[in-house]
N, C-alpha and C positions, 0 to 999 in steps of 0.2 A: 263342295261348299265347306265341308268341316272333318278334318282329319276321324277316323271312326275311331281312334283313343281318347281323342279329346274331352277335357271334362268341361263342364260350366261351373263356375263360383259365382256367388253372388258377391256383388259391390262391398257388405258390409264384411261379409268371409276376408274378402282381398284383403281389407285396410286393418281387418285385426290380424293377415299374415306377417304385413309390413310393419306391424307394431310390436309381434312378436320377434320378428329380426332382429331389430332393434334393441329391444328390453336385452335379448340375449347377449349381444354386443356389449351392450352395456357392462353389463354383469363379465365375461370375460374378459374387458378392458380390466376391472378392479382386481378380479383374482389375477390376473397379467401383473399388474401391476405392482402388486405384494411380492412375485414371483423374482419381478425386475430389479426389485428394492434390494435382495441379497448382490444383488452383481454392480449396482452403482456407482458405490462407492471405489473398486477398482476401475472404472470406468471413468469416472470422473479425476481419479490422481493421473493415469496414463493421461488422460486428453489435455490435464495442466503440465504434464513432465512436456508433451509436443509442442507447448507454446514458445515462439524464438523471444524468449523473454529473457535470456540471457543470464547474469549473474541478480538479477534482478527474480528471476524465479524463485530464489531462498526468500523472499520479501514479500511472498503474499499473505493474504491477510483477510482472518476473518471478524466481521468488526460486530458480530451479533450472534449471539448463543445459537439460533434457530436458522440461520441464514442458510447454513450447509446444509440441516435437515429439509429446509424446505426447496432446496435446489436437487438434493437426493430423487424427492420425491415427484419434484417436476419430470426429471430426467425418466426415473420408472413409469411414470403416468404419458411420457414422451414415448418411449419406446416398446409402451405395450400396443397402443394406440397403430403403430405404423406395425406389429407382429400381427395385431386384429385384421390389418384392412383386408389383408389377401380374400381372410376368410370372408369378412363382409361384401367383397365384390362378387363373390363368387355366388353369396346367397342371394344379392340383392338382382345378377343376371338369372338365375334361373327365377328369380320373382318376375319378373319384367318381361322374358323372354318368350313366355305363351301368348302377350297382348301386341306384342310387334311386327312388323314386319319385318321382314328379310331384311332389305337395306340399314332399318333402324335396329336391329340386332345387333347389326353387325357397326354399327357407330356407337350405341352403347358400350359393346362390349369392348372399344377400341377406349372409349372415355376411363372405364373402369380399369383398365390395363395401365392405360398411360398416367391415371393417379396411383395408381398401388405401384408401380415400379418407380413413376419421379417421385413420388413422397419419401421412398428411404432414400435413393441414390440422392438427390438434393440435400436431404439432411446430410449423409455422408460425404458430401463433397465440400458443403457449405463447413461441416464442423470442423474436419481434416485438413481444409486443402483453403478454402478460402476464406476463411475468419483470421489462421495466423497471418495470412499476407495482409488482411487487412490491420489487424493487432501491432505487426510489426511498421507496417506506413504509419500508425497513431501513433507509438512510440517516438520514432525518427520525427514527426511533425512537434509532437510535444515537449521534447527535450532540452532541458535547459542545464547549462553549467554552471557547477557549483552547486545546485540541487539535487537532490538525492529523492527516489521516488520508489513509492510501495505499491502495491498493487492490490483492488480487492477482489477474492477468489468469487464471491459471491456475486458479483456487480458484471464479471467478465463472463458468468456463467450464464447469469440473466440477458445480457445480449445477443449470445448464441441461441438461449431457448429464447427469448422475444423474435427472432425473426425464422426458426422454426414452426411457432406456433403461430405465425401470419401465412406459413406456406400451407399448414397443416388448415388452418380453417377456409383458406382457398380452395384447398381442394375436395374438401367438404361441402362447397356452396355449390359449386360446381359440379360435384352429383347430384345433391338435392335438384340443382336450377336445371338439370339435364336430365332429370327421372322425372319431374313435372313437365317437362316439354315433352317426351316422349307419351306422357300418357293420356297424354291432350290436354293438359290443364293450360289452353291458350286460350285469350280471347282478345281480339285486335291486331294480333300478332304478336303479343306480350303473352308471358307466361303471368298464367294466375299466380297471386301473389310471391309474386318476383321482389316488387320493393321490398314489401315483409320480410322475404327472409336476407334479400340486400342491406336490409337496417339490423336485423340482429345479429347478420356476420361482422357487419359494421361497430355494432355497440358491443359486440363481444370481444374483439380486437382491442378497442378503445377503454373498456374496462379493463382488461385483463393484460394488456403488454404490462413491464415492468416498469418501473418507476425511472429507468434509465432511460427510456423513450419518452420522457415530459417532454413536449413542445414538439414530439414526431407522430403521438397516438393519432390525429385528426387525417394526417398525408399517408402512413402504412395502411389505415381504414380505408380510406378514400380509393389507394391505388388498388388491395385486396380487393374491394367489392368490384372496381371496373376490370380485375382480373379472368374473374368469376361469371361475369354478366358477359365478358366478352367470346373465354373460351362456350359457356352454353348457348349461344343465340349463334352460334353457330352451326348448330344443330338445325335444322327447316321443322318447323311445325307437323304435327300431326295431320296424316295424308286428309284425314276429312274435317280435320281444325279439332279437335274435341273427339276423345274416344268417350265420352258419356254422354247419354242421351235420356231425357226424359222423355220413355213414349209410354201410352196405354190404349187401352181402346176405348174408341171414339163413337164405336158404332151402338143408337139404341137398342136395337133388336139383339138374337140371340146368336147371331151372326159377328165372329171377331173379323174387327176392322182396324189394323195398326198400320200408321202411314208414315212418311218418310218424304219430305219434299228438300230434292238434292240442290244446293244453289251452285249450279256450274259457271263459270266463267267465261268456257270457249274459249280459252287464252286470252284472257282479258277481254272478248266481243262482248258477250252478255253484260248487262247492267243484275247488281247485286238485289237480294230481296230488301226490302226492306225494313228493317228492326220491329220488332212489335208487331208484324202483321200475322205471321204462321200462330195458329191457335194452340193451346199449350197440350202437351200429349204427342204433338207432333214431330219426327226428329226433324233436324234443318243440318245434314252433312254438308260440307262445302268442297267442290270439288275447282282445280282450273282447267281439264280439257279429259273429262269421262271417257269420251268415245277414242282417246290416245292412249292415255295413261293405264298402263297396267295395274300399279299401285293400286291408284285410286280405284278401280275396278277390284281388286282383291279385298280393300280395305270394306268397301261398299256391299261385297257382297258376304263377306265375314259379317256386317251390320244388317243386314236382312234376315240372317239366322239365328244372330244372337238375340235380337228384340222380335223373331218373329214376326215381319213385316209383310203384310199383306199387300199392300199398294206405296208402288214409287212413283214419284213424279219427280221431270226433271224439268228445269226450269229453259233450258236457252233453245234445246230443239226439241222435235215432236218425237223422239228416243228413236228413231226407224238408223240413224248414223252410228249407234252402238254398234260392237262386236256383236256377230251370231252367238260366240261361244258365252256372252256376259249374258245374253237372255234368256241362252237354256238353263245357266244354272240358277238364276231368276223364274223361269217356268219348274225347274223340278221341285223348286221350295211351295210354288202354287204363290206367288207375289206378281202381281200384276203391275204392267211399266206401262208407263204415259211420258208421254211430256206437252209443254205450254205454247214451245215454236216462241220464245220471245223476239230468238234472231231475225222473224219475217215479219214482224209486227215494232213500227215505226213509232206505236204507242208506248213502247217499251220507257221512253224520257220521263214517263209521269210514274213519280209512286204512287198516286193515287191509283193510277188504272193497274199497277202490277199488283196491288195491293189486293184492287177487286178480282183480280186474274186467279190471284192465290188464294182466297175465299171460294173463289166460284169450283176450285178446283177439289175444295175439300169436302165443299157442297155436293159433289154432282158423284164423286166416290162413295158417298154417305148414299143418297139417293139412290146410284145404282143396286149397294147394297141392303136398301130395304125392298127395291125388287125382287 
């Protein structure tokens, strides 16, 4: 049932681990950042010497005392930013990695791989390889005879970081939206607050692009956020919808009583409980076919041990169709299995009657246990 190294943390431990991540991150972003600021400025003349700018190159132009300092410093605060991730992916899997399962380890850790490696190489492909091709197409389209034309250093730098920093906050949403799916924060099949933070990758885009993006800030947002929503919803929900659970015991005597009523599916046969009926204390996992699914059999019984669950009930059959091997390790915990049989019962249409089904269920557990 439970690895014998394993440790238990409590809920509020977890969220000050993850908040500790973070702070830290933070904090090495800036000193990163100060570190990057000595090398910039070489960095930034090399990337203008490689622009096909032609004889036109002697012609650029800074048209504001601060314009360079504040591109410097974009650039340091850029490329400390993509030096950090490695680290942070690495601390954010072993955060995640004790609450997951196998299959979702290992799509995590494919998610966190595949932003910390396309975050630089995008940048470097984008800076090097695809902005002068594009630079030089803008040129050739805008050129007119007899005109003569400057260029500003500051304005061509801010295009390059404006659409660095749309790829960068992508891939930031994109963990966040993929660390809340993994850790069950679903509910409908939405990630809990998905929009929320789709609105402030959104409004942090739409603030923050450069002034060269007027009249594009609304469409990089717009396409960012449905980047973001689309690579994490690819992700399948948490094997029992939700790895949290509010349970307690239920029982008045001296006798604990902590219950767990599984809403299974049967691949779609069984009809769902109904909202509101399960009394609170109770957990409600959701399974689609228990007595198939490995997963959900591992998920399920990792959730027996961690909340200490005395009594499971499973909604769609009378639990006899379960594995042997899911009920002994359900017997060595001392948690007693039931189920409702909704599959043989034609009453199953009304929520009213499921409803009394699932009262009577909570009822008769309680009852046995003041026996």
């Amino acid at each position: 049932m439970e690895h014998p190294s394993s440790l238990r943390i409590g809920f509020p431990k977890h969220l000050s681990e993850l908040y500790s991540i973070f702070r830290q991150t933070v904090i090495l972003v800036i000193i990163s950042s100060f570190l990057w600021g000595y090398a910039s400025d070489s960095l930034m003349t090399s990337w203008l010497n490689s622009l096909p700018l032609g004889n036109s190159s002697l012609d650029l132009s800074i048209y504001s005392p601060f314009d360079w300092l504040e591109m410097k410093w974009a650039i340091s605060i850029l490329l400390s930013v993509m030096t950090i991730m490695p680290l942070l992916s690495i601390r954010l899997q072993r955060f995640a990695s004790p609450g997951l399962l196998p299959s979702e380890r290992t799509w995590f850790a494919s998610i966190l791989a595949f932003c910390t490696l396309i975050l630089p190489l995008a940048t470097i492909f984008f800076w090097w390889l695809a902005f002068p091709v594009l630079l030089e197409e803008a040129i050739a389209a805008d050129s007119l005879e007899g005109v003569g034309t400057r260029y500003d250093a500051a304005a061509i730098f801010s295009l390059a970081i404006g659409v660095t920093w749309a790829i960068l906050c992508i891939t930031i949403a994109t963990v966040a939206l993929s660390l809340a799916r993994l850790l069950g924060l679903v509910e409908n099949g939405t990630t809990r607050l998905r929009n929320r933070l789709l609105v402030i990758i959104g409004g942090v885009l739409f603030l923050t692009l450069p002034s060269e993006f007027d009249g594009l800030r609304i469409l990089f947002a717009l396409i960012s956020m449905l980047i973001a929503e689309r690579i994490s919803s690819s992700l399948p929900a948490s094997t029992l919808g939700r790895r949290s659970f509010n349970v307690h015991d239920i029982s008045p005597n001296r006798n604990s009583l902590r219950m767990a009523i599984v809403d299974c599916s049967c691949e779609g046969v069984c009809p769902k409980i109904p909202e509101g009926v399960v009394p609170d204390g109770i957990a409600t996992p959701t399974c689609d076919a228990l007595c198939l699914n490995r997963n959900e059999q591992d998920a399920l019984a990792d959730l027996v041990m961690q909340y200490s669950i005395t009594n499971l009930v499973v909604t769609g059959c009378d639990a006899t169709p379960l594995p042997d091997n899911f009920k002994k390790s359900l017997n060595s915990v001392e948690c007693n299995l039931s189920g409702l049989g909704w599959l043989d019962d034609i009453r199953t249409n009304s929520d009213h009657w499921k409803a009394k089904s699932v009262i009577h269920s909570t009822q008769i557990v309680t009852e046995t246990t003041l026996d």
